[in-house]
Every structure is written in C-alpha cells, then in structure tokens.
C-alpha positions as CSV (number, residue, x, y, z in Angstrom):
1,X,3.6,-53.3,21.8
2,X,3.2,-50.1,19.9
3,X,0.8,-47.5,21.6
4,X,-1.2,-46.2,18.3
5,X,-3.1,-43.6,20.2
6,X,0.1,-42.1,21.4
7,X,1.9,-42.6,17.9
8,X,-0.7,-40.9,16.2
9,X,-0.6,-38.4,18.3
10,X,3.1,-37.1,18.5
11,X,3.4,-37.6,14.6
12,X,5.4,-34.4,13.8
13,X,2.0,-33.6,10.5
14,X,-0.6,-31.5,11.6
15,X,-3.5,-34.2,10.5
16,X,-5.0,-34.5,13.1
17,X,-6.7,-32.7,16.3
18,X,-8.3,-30.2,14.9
19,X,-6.7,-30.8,11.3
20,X,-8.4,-34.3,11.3
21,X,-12.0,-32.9,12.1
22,X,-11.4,-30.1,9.2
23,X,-10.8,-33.4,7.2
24,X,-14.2,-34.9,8.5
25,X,-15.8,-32.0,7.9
26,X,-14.9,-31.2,3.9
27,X,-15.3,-35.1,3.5
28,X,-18.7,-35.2,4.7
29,X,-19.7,-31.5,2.6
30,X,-18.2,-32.9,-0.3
31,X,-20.0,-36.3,-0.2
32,X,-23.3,-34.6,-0.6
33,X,-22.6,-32.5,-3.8
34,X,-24.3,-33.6,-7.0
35,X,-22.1,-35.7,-9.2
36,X,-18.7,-35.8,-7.6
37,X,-20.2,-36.5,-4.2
38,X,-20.3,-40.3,-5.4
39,X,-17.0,-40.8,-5.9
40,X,-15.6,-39.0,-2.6
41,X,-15.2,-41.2,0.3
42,X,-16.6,-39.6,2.9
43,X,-18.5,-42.2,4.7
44,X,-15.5,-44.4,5.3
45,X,-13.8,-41.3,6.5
46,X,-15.9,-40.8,9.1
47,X,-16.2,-44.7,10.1
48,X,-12.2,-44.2,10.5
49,X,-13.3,-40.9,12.4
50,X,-15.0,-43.4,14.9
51,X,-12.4,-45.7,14.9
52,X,-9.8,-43.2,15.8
53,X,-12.2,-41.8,18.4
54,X,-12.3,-45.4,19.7
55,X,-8.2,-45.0,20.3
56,X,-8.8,-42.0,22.4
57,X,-7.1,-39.5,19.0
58,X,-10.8,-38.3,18.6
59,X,-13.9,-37.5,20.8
60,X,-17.2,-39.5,19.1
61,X,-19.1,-36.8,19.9
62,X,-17.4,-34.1,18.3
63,X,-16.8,-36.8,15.3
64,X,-20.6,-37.3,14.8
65,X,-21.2,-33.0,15.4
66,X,-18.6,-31.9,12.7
67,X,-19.9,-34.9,10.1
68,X,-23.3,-33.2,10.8
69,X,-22.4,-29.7,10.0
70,X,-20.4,-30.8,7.0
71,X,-23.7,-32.5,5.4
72,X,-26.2,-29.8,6.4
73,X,-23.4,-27.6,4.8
74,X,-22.7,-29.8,2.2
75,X,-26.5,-30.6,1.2
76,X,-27.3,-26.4,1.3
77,X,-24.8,-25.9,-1.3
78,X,-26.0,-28.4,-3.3
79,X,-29.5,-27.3,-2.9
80,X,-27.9,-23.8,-4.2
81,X,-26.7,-25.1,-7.0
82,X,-30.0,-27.2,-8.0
83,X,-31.9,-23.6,-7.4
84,X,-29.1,-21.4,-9.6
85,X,-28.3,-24.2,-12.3
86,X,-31.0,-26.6,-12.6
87,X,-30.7,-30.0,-15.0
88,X,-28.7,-28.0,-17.3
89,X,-25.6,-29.1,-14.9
90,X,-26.0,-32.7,-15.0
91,X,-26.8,-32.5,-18.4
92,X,-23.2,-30.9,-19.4
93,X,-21.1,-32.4,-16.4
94,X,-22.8,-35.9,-15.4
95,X,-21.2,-38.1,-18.2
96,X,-17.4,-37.0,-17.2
97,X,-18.8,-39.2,-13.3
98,X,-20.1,-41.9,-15.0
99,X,-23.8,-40.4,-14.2
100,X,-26.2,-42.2,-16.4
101,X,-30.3,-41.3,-17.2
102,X,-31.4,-44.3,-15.1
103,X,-29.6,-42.9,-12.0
104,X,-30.7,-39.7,-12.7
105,X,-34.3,-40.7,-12.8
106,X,-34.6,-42.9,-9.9
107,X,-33.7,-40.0,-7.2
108,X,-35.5,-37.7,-9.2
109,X,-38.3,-40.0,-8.7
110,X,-37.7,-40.3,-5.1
111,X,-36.8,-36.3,-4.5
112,X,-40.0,-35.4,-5.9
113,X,-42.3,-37.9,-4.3
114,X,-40.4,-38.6,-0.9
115,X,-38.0,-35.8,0.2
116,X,-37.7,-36.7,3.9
117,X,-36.5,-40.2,2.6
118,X,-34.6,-39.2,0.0
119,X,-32.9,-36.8,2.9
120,X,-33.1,-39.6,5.4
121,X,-33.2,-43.3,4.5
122,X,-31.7,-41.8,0.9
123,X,-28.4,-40.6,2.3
124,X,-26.9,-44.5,3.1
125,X,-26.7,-44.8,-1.5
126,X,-23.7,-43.2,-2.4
127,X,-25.9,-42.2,-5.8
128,X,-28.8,-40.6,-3.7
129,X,-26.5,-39.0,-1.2
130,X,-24.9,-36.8,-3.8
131,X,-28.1,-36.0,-5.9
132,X,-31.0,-35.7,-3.3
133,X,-30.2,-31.9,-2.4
134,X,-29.5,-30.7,-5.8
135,X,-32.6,-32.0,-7.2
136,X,-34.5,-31.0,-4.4
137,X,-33.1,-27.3,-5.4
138,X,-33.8,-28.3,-8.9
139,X,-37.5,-28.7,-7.8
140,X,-38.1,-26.0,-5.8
141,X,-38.6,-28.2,-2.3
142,X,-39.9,-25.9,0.3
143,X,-36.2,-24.4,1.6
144,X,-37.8,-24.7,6.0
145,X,-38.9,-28.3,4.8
146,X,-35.8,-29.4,3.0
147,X,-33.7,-27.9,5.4
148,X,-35.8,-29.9,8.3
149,X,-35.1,-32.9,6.7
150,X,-31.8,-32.2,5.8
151,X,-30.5,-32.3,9.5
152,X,-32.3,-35.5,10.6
153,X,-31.0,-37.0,7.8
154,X,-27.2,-35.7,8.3
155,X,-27.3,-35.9,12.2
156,X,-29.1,-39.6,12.0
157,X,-26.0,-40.5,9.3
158,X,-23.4,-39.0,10.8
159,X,-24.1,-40.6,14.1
160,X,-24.3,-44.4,12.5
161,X,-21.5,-44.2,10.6
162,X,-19.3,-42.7,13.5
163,X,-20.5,-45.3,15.7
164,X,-19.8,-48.3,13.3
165,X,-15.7,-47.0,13.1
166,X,-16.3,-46.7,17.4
167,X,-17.5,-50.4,17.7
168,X,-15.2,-51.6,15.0
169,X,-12.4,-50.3,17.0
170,X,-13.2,-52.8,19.6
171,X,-12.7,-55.8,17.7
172,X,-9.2,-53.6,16.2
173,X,-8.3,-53.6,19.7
174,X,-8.6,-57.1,20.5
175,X,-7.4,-58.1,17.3
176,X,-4.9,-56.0,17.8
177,X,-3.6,-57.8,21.4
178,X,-2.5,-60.7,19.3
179,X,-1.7,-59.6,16.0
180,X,0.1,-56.0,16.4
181,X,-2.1,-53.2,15.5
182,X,-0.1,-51.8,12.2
183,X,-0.2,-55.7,11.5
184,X,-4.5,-55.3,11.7
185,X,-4.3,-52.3,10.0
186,X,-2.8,-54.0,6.9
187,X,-4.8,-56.8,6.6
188,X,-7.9,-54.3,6.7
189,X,-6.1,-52.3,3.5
190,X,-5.5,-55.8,2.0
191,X,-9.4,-57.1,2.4
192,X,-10.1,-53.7,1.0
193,X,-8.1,-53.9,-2.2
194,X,-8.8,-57.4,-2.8
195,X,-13.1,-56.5,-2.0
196,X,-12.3,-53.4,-4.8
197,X,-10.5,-55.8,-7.6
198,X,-13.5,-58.6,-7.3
199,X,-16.2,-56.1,-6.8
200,X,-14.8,-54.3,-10.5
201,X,-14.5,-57.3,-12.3
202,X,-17.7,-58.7,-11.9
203,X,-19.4,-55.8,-12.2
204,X,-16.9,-54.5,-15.5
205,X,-14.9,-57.7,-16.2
206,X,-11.9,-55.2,-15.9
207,X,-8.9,-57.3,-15.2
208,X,-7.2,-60.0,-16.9
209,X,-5.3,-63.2,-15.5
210,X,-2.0,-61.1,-15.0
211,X,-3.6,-58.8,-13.4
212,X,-3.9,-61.1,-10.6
213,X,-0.4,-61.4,-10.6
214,X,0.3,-57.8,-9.9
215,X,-2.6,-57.9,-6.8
216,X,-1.1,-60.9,-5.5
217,X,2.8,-58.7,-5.6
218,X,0.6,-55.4,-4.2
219,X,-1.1,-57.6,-1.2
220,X,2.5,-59.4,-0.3
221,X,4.5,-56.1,-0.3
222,X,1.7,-54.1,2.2
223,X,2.2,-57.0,4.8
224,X,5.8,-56.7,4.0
225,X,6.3,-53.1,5.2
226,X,4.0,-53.1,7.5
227,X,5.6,-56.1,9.6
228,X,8.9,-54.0,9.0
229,X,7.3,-51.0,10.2
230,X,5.7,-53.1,13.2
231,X,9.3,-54.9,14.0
232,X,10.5,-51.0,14.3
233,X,8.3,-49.9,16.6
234,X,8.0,-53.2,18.9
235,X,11.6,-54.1,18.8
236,X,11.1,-57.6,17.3
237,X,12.6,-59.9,15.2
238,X,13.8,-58.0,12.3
239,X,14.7,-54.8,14.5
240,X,17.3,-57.1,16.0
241,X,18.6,-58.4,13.3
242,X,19.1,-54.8,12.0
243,X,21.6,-54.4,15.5
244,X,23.6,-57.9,15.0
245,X,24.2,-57.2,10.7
246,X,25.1,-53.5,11.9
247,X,27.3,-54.4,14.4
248,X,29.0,-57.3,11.9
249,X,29.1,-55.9,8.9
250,X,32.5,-54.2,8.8
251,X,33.5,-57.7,9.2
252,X,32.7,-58.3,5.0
253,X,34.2,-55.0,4.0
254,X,37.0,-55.2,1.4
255,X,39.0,-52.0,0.3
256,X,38.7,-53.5,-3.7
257,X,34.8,-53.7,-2.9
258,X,34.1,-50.2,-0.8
259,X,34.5,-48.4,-3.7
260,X,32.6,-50.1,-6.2
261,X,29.8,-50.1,-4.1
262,X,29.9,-46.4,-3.5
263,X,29.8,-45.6,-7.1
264,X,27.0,-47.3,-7.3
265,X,25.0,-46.2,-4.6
266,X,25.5,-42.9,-6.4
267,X,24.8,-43.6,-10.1
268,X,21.9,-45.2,-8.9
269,X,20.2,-42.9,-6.7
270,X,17.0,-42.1,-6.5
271,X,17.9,-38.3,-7.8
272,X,19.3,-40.0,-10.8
273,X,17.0,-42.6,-11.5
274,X,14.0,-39.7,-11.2
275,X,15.7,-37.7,-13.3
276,X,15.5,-40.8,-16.3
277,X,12.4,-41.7,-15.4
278,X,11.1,-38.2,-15.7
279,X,12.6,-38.3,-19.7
280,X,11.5,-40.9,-20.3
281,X,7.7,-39.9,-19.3
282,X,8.8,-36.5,-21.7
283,X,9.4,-39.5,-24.4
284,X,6.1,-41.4,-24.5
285,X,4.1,-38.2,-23.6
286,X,5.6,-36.6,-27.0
287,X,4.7,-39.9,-28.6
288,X,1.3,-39.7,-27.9
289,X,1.5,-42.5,-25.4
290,X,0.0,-41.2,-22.3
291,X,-0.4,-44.5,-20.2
292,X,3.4,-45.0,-20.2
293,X,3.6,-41.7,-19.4
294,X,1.9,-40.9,-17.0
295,X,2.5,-44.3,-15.3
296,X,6.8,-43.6,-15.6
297,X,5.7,-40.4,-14.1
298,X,3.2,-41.1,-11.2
299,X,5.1,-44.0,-9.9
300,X,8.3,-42.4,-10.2
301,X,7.7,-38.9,-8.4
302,X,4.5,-40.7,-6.3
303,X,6.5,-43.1,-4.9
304,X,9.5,-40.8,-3.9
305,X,6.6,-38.3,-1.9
306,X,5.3,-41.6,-0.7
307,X,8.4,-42.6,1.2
308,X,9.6,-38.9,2.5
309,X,6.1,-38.4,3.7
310,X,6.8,-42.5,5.8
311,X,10.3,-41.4,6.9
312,X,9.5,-38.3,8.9
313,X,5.8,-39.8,10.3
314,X,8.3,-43.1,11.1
315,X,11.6,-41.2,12.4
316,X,13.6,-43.6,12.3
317,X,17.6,-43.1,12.6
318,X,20.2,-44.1,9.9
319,X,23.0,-46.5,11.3
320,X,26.1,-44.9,13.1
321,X,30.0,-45.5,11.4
322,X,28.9,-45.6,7.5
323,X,31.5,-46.1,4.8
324,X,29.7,-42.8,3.5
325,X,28.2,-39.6,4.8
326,X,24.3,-39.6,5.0
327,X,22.2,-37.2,6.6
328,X,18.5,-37.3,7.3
329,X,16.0,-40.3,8.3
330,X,16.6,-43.8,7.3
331,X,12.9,-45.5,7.2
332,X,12.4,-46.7,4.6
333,X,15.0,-46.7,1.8
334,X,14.6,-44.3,-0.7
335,X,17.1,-45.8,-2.8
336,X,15.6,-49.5,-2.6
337,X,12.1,-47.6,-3.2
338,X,13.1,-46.1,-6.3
339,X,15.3,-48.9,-7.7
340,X,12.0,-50.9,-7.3
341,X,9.8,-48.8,-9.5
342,X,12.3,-48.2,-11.6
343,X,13.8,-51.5,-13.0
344,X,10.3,-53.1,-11.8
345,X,9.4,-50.3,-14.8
346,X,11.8,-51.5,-17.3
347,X,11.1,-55.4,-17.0
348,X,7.2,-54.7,-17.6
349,X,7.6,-52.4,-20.8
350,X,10.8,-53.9,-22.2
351,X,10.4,-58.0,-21.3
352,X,7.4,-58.5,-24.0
353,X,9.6,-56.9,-26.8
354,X,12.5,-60.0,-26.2
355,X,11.4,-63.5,-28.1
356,X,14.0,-65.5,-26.8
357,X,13.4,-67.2,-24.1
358,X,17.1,-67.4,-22.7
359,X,17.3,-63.6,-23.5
360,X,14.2,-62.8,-21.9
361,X,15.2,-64.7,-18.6
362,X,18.3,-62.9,-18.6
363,X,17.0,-59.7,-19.0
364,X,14.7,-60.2,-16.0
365,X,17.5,-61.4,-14.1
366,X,19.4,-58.7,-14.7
367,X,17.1,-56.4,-13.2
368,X,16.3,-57.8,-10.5
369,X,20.0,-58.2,-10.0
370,X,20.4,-54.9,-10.0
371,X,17.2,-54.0,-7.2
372,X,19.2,-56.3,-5.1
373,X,22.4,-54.7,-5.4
374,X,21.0,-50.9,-4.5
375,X,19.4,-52.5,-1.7
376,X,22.8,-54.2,-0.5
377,X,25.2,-51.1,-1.1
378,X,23.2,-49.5,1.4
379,X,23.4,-51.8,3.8
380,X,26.8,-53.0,3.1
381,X,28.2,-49.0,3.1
382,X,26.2,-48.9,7.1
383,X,23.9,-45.9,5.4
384,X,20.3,-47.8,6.1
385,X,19.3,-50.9,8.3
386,X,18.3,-54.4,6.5
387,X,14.6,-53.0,7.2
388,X,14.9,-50.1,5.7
389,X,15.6,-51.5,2.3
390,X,13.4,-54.4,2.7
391,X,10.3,-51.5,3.6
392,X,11.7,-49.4,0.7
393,X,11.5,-52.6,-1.5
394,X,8.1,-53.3,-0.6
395,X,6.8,-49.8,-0.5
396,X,7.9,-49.2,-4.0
397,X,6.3,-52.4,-5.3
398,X,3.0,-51.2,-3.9
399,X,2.7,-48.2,-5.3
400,X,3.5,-49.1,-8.6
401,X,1.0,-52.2,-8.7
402,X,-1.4,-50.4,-7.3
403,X,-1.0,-47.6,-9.9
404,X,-0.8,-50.5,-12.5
405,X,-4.1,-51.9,-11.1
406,X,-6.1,-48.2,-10.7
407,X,-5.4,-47.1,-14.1
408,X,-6.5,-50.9,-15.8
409,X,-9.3,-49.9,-13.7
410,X,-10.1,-46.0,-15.0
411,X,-8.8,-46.8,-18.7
412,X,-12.0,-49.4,-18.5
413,X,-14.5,-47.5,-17.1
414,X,-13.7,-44.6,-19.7
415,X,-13.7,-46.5,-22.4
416,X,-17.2,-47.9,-21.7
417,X,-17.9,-44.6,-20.9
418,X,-17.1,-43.5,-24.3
419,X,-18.4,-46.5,-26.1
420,X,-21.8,-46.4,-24.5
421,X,-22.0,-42.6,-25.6
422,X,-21.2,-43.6,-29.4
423,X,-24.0,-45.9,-29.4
C-alpha cells in the first residue's frame, strides 16, 4: 500500500514544509478581506492543513498558529481598508462578487451592534468572515477592542477547523486500509463536485439535463485515473498488465504497420494538436465568441500544464525497447490527454450542426476512432504503458468537463448578475 505521508513528502515541488504553511497562511489572510474573501477557500484549506497534519506532512499546532496569524493579519488589513476607503469600496467593487444590499446590511447590522460576535461566532459565514473587519474599520470600532476580538475569534477558528481535517484524517486512514488512500481521496473530490452541481442548481437552477451527462463523464474519469494512479503505486492489477502487454507486444508488430503508426503519433501530437487548438481559439475570439474561445483555449493549454505538473509529482518511467525515441516521464499520456480534449472538442461544437442521423453517428465515431488510435500508437510503438494512456484519457476528459461544467456555472451567475442590475 502506498505510504501518502512519505509520497507527499519526497514529491520533487516545493508545496509543502514550509511552502505549504505559506499557503495556509495567505489562504487564511485572504479569506478575511472584504468582498473577495467569500469566494477564496480558505477554510477547507486549512481542514486539509489538519488532515495532512493527521499524515504526519504537518504539525496541528503549527497548522492552527500560522491560520491564526494569517486572520489577525488578514482581518487588520481589512480593517485598514474599511478606515482608508469606507462604503465607497463596496459600493464601486461589491457587484463584480456577487455582493448584494441585503448582505451588506445584515453584517453591518451585526458589526455595529455585536463586534466580538461578528469577530467570533461571525467568522464560521463565509459572508461575515470577509466583511466583519472592513466594516468594523468602516465604523470606527475601537482599534485595542477590535483587535481583542479579532484574535479570539481567529485563534478559536483556526483551531476548529484544523482540528476537524485532524479527526477527519482518522476515518481517511481507516478508510483508507480497505479502499487505497488515492482511491479515498477521489471519492472525496467526487462527493465534492457532485455536493457543488446539486447545491448550484437548486439554489440557480444552472444546469440542464445534459449537463448531467458531462458530471456523470467528469465523476467516471477522476476514479478512472486515480485507480490507474493507485495500480502504479501499489503494484496491482493494471501495473501488471502494463509488464505482460510490454513484454508481448513486439509480438503484433508488422513492418507495413510500424510506420503508419509512427506518422501518426507525430501528426497527432499534442504539440500539433495545441498549436490548432490555439487558432482555432484566435478564430472564435475574433468572432466575438468568447465561450468557445476561451473554452478551445483553457482546456487545451490547461490540460497540457495539468498532466506535466502529474508526470513529474508521479515519476513514473516510459517503457524500455520502443519502436521510437522518447525521452522524459511517461505518467500519464500526454498524447491520449490531448487527443481527448481535442476531438472530445470537435464532437461537442461540430455534432449539433449534422441532421442526419447516419452522418451524425459517423461523425462521432470517427472521433472517437481516432482518441483510440493515439492512445494505441503509443502503446503499440512501446513509448507509454496501457495506464499511461488510459490516465491521460481520463485526465483529459476531466478537465474539459469540469471546465464545461464551471463556466455553465459562471456564465449563469453573471448573467443574473447583470439582469438583476437592469431591473
């Protein structure tokens, strides 16, 4: 079974040690300054801080300390800016958050009347966390009382929410016994995702019934890579079969099909494909049609970062004897990520312009067709492992429905946003 604490700790990034209590320490700061601080996940950072602290990566004291300092920081800069600015600032900046009048008031309300618990109790709303300092600058609080408050309140939070990550990371553990940790891990991002699409559409009605579809792809593809990535580490099932295909494999080569193959591995690499997919975002950004664009764009170059940033954290070596020369790490495919998004790309903005049915099913075919072959040139040539391609496959599905599923999301919530400032 993979040892987390150890992997986490020899990962060849700097994020964590002391780069991973810096991190605690802006999220917490950031969390308490007015307007933005309700959109910055700071709390959850530091529950993970307790979590990690849990694996032995962090110490739960010095979690709960830096948190601390980070919202006394946090809420004196934001009492700074109250003092210097005053209501003018929400007044010009609140509607670009999503700040309303009737959030506004009710901290106000509370600020004025109840400081120490609008500091204290206050700081567990994500609303009153970000407000509560600046509108106690904006109202002149006594600094020694604000500032009395301030550190109960930031000490008191810090300390339950690092505490709720370091008992949640004993049921991870013993989940973890039976399941595989990276295993746990992804069923957490899944009940997250899947708590974030139902929470949005009852609250906005955001989504519609294909929508579904793409967070039913998004869900199966992170359980996908991370039972590849889990296989990898533990040696299981599919890291065996990786060994047995590599070792048989020459056994299928064919002098009038090595070729072939190699040409395609090149014309479809994910150099090439970035560089279409990067005119083509050009195109529909010159055409004024900025979701296209930006979503050719994001999932494109997004999902390329994505997987070099999971190749070196993974390290994982490219097959021995290939038909071609490859350098570099193998987990996952970069080719099989890219081929993804990018004929995933083509199906979704091309299939609703072809009536015919036969056509249509053709078309769709043909894509997928040609994910499949990218995916098997580079297994076939002995470049990547079966894994690899099936991780880069399921990687690059989850980054693009997720991107499909965050902008549905923001193209909502700015529309209401615009709507409800017309009226």
């Amino acid at each position: 079974m993979l040892n987390v604490s150890n992997f986490l700790l020899n990962l060849p990034l700097p994020l964590l040690d002391h780069w991973g209590y810096l991190i605690i320490f802006l999220s917490a700061l950031a969390e308490t300054l007015p307007v933005i601080g309700a959109f910055v996940p700071g709390q959850t950072i530091i529950i993970l801080g307790g979590l990690l602290a849990k694996l032995g990566i962090f110490k739960l004291g010095t979690v709960i300390l830096v948190a601390a300092v980070g919202v006394v920081a946090g809420d004196m800069l934001a009492y700074y800016i109250g003092h210097k600015f005053g209501y003018d600032f929400v007044v010009r900046y609140g509607k670009y958050f999503f700040l309303n009048q009737e959030k506004y008031q009710k901290t106000k309300d509370l600020v004025s009347g109840h400081t120490g618990k609008a500091l204290i109790i206050g700081r567990f709303s994500p609303f009153t966390r970000a407000l509560a300092a600046f509108l106690a600058g904006i109202y002149r609080i006594k600094f020694p009382k604000f500032i009395f408050y301030s550190i109960i309140g930031g000490l008191g939070w810090s300390a339950l929410s690092a505490l709720l990550g370091y008992f949640m990371g004993q049921g991870f553990e013993g989940a973890a016994r039976y399941f595989g940790r990276i295993i746990i891990i992804a069923i957490l991002a899944i009940t997250l995702i899947i708590f974030a699409y139902r929470w949005l559409n009852q609250r906005k009605h955001i989504f519609s019934k294909y929508h579904l579809h793409y967070l039913i792809l998004n869900v199966l593809s992170i359980y996908i890579f991370s039972k590849m990535t889990e296989d990898y580490f533990d040696q299981e099932a599919t890291y065996k079969f990786d060994f047995w295909l590599d070792q048989n494999i020459h056994l299928i080569w064919r002098p009038w099909l090595n070729q072939p193959l190699i040409i395609i591995t090149n014309i479809l690499s994910p150099e090439v494909l970035l560089t279409i997919a990067i005119l083509a975002a050009v195109y529909f950004f010159i055409k004024k049609n900025r979701y296209q664009a930006a979503l050719i764009f994001m999932s494109s170059a997004g999902g390329l970062i994505l997987g070099a940033i999971l190749k070196r954290l993974i390290g994982r070596a490219r097959p021995v004897g290939g038909l071609v020369l490859e350098s570099g790490l193998s987990f996952p495919s970069q080719h099989a990520l890219m081929a993804m998004i990018f004929f995933f790309l083509i199906i979704i903005f091309l299939t609703k312009k072809i009536k015919n049915k036969l056509l249509k099913g053709l078309f769709i075919f043909s894509n997928l067709f040609l994910i499949i072959l990218v995916s098997f040139s580079r297994i076939y040539l002995k470049v990547h492992w079966f894994s690899d391609c099936l991780a880069g496959l399921a990687l690059g599905l989850f980054w693009l429905t997720f991107l499909i599923l965050a902008f549905a999301a923001l193209i909502k919530l700015f529309k209401d946003k615009n709507y409800g400032e017309q009226q």
